[in-house]
C-alpha positions in Angstrom: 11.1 -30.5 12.4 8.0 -32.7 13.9 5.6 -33.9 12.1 1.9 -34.9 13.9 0.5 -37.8 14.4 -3.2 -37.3 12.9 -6.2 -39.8 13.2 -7.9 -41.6 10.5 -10.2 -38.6 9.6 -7.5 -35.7 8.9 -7.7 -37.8 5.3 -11.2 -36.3 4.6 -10.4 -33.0 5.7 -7.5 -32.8 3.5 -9.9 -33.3 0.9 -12.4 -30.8 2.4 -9.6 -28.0 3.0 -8.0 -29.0 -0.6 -11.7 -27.7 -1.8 -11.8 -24.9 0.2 -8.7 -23.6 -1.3 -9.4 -24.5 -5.1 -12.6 -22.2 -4.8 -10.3 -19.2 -3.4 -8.3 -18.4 -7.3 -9.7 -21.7 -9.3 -9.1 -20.1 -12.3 -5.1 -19.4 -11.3 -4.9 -22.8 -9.9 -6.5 -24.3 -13.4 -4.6 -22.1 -15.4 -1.3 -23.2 -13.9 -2.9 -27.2 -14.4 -3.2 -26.3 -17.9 0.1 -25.1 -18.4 2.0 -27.2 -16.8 0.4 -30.5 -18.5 0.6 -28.7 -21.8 4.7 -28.4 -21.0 4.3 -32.1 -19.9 3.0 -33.4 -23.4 5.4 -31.3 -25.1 8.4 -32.6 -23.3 6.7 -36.4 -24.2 6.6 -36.1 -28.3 10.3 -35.1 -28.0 12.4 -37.9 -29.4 14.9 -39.6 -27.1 15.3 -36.9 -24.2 11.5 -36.1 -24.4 10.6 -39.2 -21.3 13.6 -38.5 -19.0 13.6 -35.2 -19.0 9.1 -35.3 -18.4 9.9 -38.1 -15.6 12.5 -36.1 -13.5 10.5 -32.8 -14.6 7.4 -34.3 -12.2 8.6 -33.2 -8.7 9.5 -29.5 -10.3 6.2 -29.3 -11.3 4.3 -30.6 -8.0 6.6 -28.0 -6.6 5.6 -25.6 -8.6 2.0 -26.3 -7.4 2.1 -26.6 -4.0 3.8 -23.3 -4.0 1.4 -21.9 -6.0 -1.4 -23.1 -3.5 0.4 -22.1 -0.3 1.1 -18.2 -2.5 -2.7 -18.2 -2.6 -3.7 -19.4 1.0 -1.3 -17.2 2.5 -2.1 -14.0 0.4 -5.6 -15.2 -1.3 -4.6 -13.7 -4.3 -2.3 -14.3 -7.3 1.3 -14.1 -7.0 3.2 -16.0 -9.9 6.5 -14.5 -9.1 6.5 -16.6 -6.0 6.0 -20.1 -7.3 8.8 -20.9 -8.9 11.1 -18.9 -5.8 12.0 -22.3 -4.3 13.5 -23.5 -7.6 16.3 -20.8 -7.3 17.9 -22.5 -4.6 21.0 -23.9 -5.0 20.8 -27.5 -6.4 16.4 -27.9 -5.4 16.6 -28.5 -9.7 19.1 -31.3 -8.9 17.5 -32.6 -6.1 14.1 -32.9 -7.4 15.6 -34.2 -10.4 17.0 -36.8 -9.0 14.2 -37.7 -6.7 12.1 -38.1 -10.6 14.5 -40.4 -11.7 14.1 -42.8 -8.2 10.4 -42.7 -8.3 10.0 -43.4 -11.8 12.4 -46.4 -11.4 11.0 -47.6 -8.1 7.5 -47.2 -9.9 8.9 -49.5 -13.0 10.4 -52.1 -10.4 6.9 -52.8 -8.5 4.9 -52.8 -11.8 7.6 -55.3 -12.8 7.8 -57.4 -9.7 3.1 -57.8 -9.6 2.9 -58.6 -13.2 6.0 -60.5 -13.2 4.5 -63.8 -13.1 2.1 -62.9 -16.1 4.8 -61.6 -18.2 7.0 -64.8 -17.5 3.7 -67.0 -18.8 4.0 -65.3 -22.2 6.7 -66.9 -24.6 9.3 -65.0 -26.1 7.5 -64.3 -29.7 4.4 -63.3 -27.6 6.7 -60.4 -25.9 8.3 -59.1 -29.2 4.5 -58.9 -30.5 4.0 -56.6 -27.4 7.2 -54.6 -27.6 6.8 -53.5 -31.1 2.9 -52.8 -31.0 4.3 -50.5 -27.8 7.0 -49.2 -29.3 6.1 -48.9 -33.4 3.1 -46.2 -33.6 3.2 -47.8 -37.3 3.1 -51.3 -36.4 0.4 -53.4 -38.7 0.3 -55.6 -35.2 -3.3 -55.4 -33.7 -4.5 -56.1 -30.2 -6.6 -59.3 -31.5 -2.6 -59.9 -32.4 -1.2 -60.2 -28.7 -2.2 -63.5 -26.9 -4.4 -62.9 -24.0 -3.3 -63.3 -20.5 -5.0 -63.3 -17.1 -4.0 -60.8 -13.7 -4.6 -62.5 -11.0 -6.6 -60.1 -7.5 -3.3 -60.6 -5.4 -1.1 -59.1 -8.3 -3.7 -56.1 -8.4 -3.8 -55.8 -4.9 0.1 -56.6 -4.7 0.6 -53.3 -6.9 -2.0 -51.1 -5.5 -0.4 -51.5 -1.7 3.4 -51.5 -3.1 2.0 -48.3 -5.3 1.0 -46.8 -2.2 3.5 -47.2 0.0 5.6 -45.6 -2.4 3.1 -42.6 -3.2 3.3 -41.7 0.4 6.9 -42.3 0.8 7.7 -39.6 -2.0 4.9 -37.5 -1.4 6.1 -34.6 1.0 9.8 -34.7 -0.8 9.3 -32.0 -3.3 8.1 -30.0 -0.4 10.9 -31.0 2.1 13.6 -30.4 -1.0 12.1 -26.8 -1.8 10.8 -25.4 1.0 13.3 -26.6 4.2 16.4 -27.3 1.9 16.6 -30.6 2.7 19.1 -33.6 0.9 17.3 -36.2 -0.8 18.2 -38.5 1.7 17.2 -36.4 4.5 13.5 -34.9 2.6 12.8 -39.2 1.7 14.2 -39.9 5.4 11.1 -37.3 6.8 8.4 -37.5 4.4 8.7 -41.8 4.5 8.5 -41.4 8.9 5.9 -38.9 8.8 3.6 -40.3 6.4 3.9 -43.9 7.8 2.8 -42.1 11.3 -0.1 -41.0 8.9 -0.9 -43.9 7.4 -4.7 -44.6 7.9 -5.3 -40.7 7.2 -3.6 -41.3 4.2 -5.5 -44.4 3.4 -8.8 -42.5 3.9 -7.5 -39.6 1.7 -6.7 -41.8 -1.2 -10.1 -43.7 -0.7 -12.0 -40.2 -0.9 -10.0 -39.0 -4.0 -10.5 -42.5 -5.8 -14.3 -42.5 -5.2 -14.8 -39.1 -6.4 -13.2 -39.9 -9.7 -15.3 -43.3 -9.7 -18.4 -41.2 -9.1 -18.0 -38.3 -11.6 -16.5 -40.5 -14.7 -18.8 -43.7 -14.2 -21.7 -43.3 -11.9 -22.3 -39.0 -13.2 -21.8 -40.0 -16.3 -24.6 -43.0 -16.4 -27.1 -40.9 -14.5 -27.4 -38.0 -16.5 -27.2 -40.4 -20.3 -30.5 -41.8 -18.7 -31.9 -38.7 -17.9 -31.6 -37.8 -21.6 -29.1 -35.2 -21.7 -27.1 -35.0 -24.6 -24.0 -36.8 -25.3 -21.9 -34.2 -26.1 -23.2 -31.9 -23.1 -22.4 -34.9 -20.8 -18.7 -35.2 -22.0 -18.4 -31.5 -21.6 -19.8 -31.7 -18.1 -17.7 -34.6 -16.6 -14.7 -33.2 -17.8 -14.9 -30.3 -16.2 -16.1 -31.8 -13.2 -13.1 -34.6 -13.7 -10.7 -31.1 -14.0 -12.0 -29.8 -11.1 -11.5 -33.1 -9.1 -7.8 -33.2 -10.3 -6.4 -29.8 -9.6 -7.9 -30.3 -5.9 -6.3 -33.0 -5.6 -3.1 -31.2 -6.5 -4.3 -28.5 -3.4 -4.5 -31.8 -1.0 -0.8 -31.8 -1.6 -0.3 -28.8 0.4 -3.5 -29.9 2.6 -1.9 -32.8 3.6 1.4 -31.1 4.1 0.7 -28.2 6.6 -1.3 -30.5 8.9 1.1 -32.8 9.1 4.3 -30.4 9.2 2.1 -27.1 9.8 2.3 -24.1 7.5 5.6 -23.0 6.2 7.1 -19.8 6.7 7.2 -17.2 3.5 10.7 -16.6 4.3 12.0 -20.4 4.4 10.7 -20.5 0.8 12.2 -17.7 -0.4 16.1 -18.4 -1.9 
């Protein structure tokens, strides 16, 4: 399969087409948020298998959406039975399992490698303070008990690019896994080439998404306390408008992937 080669400004009209089909069924498409976040915090509590099994359930569940959004732009209506079609596939579970479990450890290694040089500043009592405040909900350790420490720009900067280029590497897998039955190897092999042809429309996408969120929880939020709206009304407001912003962005998924790879056929998706 091809993949185009976009300019710059196909990131803001995956954002604008990633709108455009939230307001077809937002109601499905924030139902099927809910849910699947709700699953999320249940799998989180869960004592020793709760994290792994919520880290490799993350590409299921972006697979789950993006079929969901492609059901409703291909029918415009509501058809549940076909989002989870792509997970009866033999070994898609595996797959995306597996491809949870290499983002989630690739994630961990750049976090470790930017802040690496902070974390080696602190002495050894300083990181047992920090472990067993993270780790002991019951801990009588405070924050005003944990020495402070500085982050340099570069380290930000050093994650946020090292963050990215792993975001875009990953981000057409799930897809790729369910939808064209690809290997891991083979779904990471064409997602990394084709969003690295995409890279400055992915750069603008990401800069859209991360100004709208800026805007509607700072900027919204200061306007309308000096207006004089109540405080309650105002929390209420932004986070709907914050839920709004976040399930499109789930639809830019799909956005992003049918320009890029163009729509996929309702046959290849079915097992």
């Amino acid at each position: 399969m091809q993949a185009a080669k976009l300019p710059f400004s196909a990131g803001l009209q995956w954002v604008q087409a990633a709108f455009a089909l939230f307001k077809k069924q937002p109601t499905a498409l924030l139902a099927i948020t809910f849910i699947i976040n709700f699953l999320s915090q249940i799998l989180i509590i869960l004592p020793l298998i709760g994290l792994p099994l919520f880290i490799v359930s993350i590409p299921i569940s972006s697979l789950i959406m993006v079929t969901a959004c492609r059901s409703i732009d291909h029918h415009n209506k509501v058809i549940p039975a076909e989002w989870i079609q792509p997970l009866k596939k033999p070994a898609v579970i595996q797959r995306l399992a597996i491809i949870g479990f290499l983002y989630a450890s690739i994630f961990v290694l750049i976090t470790f490698i930017a802040f690496y040089p902070t974390l080696n500043a602190l002495s050894h009592e300083d990181m047992q303070k920090i472990s067993r405040l993270l780790s002991d909900p019951e801990s009588k350790l405070t924050l005003n008990d944990i020495p402070s420490f500085s982050i340099s720009i570069f380290q930000y900067v050093l994650w946020a690019a090292l963050t990215f280029l792993t975001a875009i590497t990953f981000w057409n897998v799930p897809q790729l896994i369910g939808w064209e039955n690809m290997s891991v190897k083979k779904a990471l092999f064409y997602s990394l080439v084709a969003s690295w042809r995409n890279k400055l429309a992915f750069i603008v996408y990401f800069s859209v998404w991360g100004i709208l969120f800026y805007v509607s929880q700072y900027l919204l939020t200061d306007l309308l306390v000096a207006i004089g709206l109540p405080l309650m009304l105002v929390a209420f407001v932004i986070q709907i408008l914050v839920m709004i912003i976040a399930v499109s962005m789930y639809c830019g998924f799909y956005s992003s992937y049918i320009a890029i790879f163009g729509k996929p056929d309702v046959r290849a998706i079915q097992p």
